[in-house]
C-alpha positions in Angstrom: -8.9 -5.3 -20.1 -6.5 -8.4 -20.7 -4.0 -8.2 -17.6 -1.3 -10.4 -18.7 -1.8 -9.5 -21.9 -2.1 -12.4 -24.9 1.1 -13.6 -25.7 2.9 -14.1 -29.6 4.3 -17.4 -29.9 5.0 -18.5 -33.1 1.9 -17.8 -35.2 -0.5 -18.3 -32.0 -1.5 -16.6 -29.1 -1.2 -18.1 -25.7 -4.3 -16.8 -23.8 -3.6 -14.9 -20.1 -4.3 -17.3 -17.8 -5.8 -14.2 -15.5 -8.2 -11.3 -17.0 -10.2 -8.3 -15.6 -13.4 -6.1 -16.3 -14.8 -3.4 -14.6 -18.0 -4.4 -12.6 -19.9 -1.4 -11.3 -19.4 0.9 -8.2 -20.5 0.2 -5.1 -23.2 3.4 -3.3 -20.7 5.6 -2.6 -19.1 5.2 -6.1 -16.1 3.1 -5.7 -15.1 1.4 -8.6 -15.4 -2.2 -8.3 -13.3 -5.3 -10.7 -13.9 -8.4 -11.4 -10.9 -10.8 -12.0 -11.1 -14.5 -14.0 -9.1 -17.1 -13.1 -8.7 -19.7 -15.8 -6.6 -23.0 -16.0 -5.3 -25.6 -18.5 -8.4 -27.6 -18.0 -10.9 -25.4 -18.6 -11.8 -24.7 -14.5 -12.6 -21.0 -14.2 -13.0 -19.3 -10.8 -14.4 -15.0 -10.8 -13.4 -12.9 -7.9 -14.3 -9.2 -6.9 -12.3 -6.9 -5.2 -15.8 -5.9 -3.8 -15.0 -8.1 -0.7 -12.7 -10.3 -1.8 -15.2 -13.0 -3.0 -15.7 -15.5 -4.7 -18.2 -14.6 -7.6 -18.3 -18.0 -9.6 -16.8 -21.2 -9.4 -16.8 -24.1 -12.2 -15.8 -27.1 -11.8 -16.2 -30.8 -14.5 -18.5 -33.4 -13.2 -17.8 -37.0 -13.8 -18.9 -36.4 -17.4 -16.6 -33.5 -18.0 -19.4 -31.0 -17.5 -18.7 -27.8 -16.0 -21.0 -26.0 -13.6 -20.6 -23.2 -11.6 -20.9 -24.9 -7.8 -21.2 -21.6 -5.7 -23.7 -19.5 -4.8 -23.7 -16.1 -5.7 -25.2 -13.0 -8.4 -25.1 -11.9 -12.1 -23.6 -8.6 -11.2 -22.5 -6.0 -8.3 -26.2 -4.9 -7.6 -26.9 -8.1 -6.3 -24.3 -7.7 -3.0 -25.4 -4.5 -2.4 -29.3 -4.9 -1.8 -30.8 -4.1 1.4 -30.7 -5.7 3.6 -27.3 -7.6 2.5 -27.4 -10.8 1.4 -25.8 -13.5 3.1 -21.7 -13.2 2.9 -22.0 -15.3 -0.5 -18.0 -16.0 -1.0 -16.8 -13.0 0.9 -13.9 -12.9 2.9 -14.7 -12.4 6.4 -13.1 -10.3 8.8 -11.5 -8.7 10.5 -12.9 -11.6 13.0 -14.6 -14.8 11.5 -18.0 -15.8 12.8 -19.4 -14.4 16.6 -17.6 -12.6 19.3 -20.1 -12.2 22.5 -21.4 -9.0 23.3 -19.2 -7.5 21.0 -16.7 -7.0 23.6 -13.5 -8.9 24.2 -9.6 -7.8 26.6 -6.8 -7.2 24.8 -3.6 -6.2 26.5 -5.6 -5.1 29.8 -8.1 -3.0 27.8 -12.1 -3.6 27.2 -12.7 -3.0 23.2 -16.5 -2.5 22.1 -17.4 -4.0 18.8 -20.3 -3.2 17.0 -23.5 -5.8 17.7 -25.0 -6.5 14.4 -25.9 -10.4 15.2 -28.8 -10.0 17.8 -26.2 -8.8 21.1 -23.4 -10.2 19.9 -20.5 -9.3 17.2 -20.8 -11.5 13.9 -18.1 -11.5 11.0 -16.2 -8.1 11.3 -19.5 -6.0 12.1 -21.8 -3.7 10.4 -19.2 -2.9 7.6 -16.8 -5.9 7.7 -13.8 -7.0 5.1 -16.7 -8.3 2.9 -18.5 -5.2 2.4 -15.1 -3.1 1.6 -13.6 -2.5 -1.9 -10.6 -4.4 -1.6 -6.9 -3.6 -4.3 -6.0 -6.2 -6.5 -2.9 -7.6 -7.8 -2.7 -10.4 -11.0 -0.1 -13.0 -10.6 2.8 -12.9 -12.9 4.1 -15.0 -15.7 1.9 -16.8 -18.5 0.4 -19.4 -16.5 0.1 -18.1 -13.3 -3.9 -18.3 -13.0 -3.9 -15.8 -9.5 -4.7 -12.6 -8.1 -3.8 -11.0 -4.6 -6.6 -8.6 -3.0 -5.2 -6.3 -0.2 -7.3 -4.4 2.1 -6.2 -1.5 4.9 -8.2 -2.0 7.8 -8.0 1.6 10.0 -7.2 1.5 13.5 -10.6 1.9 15.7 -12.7 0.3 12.0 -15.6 -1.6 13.3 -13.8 -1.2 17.3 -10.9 -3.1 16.4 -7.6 -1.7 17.2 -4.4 -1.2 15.0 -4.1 -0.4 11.5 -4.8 -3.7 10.1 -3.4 -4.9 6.4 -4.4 -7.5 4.9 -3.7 -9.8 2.2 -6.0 -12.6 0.6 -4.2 -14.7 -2.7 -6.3 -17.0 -4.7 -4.8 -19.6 -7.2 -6.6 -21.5 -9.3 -4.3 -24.7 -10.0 -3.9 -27.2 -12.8 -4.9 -29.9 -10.5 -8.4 -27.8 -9.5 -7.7 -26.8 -6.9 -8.5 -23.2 -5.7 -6.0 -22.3 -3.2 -6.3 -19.1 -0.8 -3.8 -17.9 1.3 -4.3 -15.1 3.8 -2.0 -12.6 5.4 -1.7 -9.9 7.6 0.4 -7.3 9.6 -0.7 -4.7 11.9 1.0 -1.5 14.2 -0.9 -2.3 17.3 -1.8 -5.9 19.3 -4.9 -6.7 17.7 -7.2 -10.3 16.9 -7.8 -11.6 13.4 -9.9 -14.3 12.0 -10.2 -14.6 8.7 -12.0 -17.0 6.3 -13.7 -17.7 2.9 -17.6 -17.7 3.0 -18.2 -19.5 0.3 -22.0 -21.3 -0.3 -21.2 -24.7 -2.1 -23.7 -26.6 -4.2 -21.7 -29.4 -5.7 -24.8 -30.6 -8.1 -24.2 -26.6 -9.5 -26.1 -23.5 -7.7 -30.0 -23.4 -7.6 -30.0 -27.3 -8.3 -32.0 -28.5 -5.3 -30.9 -29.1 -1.6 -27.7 -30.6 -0.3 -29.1 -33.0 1.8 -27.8 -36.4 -0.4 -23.9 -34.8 -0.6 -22.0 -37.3 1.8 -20.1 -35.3 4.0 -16.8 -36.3 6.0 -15.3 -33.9 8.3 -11.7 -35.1 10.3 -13.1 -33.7 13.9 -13.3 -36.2 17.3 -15.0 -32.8 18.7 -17.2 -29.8 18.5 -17.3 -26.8 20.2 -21.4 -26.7 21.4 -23.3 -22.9 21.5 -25.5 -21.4 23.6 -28.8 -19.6 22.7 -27.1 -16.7 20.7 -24.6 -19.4 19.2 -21.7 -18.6 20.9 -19.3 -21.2 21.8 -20.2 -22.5 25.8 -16.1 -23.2 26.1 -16.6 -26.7 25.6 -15.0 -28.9 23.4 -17.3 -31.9 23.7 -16.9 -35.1 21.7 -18.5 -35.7 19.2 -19.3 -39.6 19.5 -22.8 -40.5 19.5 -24.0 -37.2 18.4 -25.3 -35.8 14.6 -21.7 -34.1 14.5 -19.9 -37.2 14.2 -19.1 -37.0 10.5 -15.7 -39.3 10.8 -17.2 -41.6 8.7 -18.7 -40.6 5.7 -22.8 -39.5 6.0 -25.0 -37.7 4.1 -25.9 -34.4 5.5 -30.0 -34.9 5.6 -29.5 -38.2 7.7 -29.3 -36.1 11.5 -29.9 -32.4 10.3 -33.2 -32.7 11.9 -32.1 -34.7 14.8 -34.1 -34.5 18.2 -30.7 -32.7 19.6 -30.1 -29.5 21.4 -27.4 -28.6 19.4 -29.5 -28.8 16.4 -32.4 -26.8 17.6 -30.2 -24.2 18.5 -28.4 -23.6 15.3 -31.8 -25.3 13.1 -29.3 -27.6 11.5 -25.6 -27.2 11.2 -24.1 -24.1 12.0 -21.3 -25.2 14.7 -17.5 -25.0 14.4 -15.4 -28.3 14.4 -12.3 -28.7 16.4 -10.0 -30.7 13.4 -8.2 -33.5 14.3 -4.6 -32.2 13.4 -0.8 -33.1 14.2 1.0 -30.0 13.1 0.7 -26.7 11.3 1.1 -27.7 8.0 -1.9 -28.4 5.2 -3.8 -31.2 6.6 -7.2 -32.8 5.1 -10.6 -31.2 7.2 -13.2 -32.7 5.0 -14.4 -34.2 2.3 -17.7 -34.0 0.4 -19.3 -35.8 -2.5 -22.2 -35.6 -4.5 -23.5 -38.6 -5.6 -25.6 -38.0 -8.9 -22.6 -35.5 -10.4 -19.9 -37.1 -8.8 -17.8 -34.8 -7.9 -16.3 -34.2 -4.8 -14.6 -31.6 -2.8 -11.8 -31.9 -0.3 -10.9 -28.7 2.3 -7.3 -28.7 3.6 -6.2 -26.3 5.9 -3.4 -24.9 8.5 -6.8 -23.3 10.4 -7.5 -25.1 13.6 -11.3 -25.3 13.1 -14.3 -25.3 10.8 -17.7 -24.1 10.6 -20.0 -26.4 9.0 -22.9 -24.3 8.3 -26.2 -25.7 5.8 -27.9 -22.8 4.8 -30.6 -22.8 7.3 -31.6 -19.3 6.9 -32.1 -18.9 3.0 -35.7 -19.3 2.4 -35.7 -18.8 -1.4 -36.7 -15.6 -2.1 -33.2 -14.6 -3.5 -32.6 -14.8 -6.9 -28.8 -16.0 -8.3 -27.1 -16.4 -11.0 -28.8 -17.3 -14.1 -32.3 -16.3 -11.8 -32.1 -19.4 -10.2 -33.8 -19.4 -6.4 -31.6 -20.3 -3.1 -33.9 -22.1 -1.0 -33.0 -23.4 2.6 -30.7 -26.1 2.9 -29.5 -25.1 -1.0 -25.7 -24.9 -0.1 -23.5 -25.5 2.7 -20.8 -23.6 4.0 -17.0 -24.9 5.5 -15.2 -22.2 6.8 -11.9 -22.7 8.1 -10.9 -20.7 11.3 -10.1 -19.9 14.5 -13.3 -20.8 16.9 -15.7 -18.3 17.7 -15.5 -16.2 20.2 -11.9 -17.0 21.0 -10.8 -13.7 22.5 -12.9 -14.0 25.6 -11.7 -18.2 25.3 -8.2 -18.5 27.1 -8.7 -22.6 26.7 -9.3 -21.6 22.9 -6.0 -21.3 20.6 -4.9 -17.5 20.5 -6.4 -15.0 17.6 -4.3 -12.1 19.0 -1.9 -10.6 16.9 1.1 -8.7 17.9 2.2 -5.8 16.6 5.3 -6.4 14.1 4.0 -10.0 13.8 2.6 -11.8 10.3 -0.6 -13.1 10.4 -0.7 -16.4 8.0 -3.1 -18.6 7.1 -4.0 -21.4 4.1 -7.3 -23.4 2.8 -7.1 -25.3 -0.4 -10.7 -26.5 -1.6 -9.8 -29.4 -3.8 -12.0 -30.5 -6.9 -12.1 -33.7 -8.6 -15.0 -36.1 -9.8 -15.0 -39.9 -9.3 
């Protein structure tokens, strides 16, 4: 189905910027979509309301060559296997990354989350944002390459309270960049967290490791994990440590670092405390990859990042095109509020008031030098 259906001008057609297809139904026979985002320069970006994700992303190398630079599957099957896959482009929620012991006080009351992540709480529980079948919305007017996902999250879903709804917006831009902007409003005090899961491969998915992309991320400090990886309440510096990315450095330099912090996370898989003077877009990282040249740049209004390498694929999924994801094949930046923030008072505030609007922005920036 064309959504913003091809236009008559003149003799020619102007081509929808945004189109859609059905794309299966998920085990309990919702009907799934998937949209395409297309823009003047031939960057395309697919996104299923089956979790809000990011299906495919292509970007031009240096050369002009487009790839797709995410990691993900040919079709709908592929996101429902069992076990799940990893959270391949999803949008996570209604809390991002780990809350400990899947319990956290809101208002004077104890709330019980479900424990899917060993004891503790990891990226909305058993049946989080990115496992539900989310409503989708083009954007308007001819070149408008966009699409709007809302999801209702029930009161008591997963342990959280209030009816939570939520709204995820992705752009694809002239300028490549794939912009997402996140809302939210809910009848009862509750805590959101939400973020974009996206595993990036910036040499195109299934093309080796990431350990020669050069990685800069605009953090003095990390917040260091304990055992089960949640955050110690620290914010430690990062100077003289493998985190300190302030200065450009490949990611296979310190991965395997004689650290603590390494062992316990077997590589990156920590949240950095950005370096940022107000609440506006500011830059978080930057990433290049040498042999394609192209390079990626994360802004965001979040106050942290998760800089997470892949350390648990071990290649035995197979992608798009059949290609393999073997450890260390993609890495991860998702911008958020630090884990385990809830039970954090030194942490900034997730808590959401009732009558309040949740908002939140990343732009992941594409260009090739």
């Amino acid at each position: 189905m064309l959504l913003a259906s091809l236009l008559m001008a003149g003799c020619g057609r102007v081509f929808s910027p945004v189109t859609s297809e059905a794309w299966g139904k998920t085990k309990t026979g919702q009907a799934v979509e998937l949209y395409t985002l297309k823009n003047a320069k031939g960057a395309e970006a697919t996104i299923t309301t089956f979790g809000a994700r990011v299906v495919t992303l292509r970007m031009p190398d240096r050369a002009g060559k487009f790839d797709d630079i995410v990691l993900g599957f040919d079709n709908l099957d592929g996101y429902l296997q069992t076990p799940p896959p990893p959270y391949f482009g999803a949008t996570i929620g209604r809390y991002a990354n780990r809350i400990a012991r899947g319990k956290f006080k809101l208002d004077g009351k104890t709330y019980t989350l479900a424990t899917n992540n060993g004891a503790n709480h990891l990226h909305g529980g058993n049946i989080g944002f990115d496992k539900s079948v989310w409503t989708a919305k083009p954007g308007t007017g001819a070149s408008v390459a966009s699409v709007a996902m809302t999801y209702l999250s029930k009161d008591g879903e997963e342990g959280y309270p209030g009816n939570l709804t939520a709204t995820v917006t992705y752009t694809l831009t002239d300028d490549n960049e794939l912009q997402i902007v996140y809302s939210a409003t809910t009848d009862q005090d509750t805590v959101v967290n939400l973020t974009n899961h996206s595993y990036f491969n910036l040499a195109g998915q299934g093309e080796g490791d990431i350990l020669g992309h050069v990685v800069m991320i605009n953090a003095d400090r990390f917040t260091p994990v304990d055992q089960g990886l949640i955050p110690t309440g620290e914010l430690e510096k990062v100077d003289g440590t493998p985190f300190d990315f302030r200065q450009p450095t490949p990611i296979g330099d310190r991965i395997d670092a004689k650290d603590p912090q390494i062992a316990l996370g077997m590589g990156y898989d920590h949240n950095f405390v950005l370096n940022r003077s107000g609440s506006s877009l500011e830059l978080a990282a930057r990433v290049t990859e040498p042999k394609t040249g192209r390079v990626m740049e994360v802004l965001t209004t979040e106050p942290g990042m998760q800089f997470y390498t892949s350390n648990f694929l071990d290649g035995t999924l197979k992608g798009v095109g059949g290609k393999t994801y073997p450890r260390r094949s993609a890495f991860c930046m998702e911008t958020q509020h630090f884990p385990d923030s809830p039970n954090h008072t030194n942490f900034p505030s997730t808590t959401l008031k009732a009558g309040d609007t949740y908002h939140s922005e990343t732009v992941y920036r594409f260009s090739a030098h």
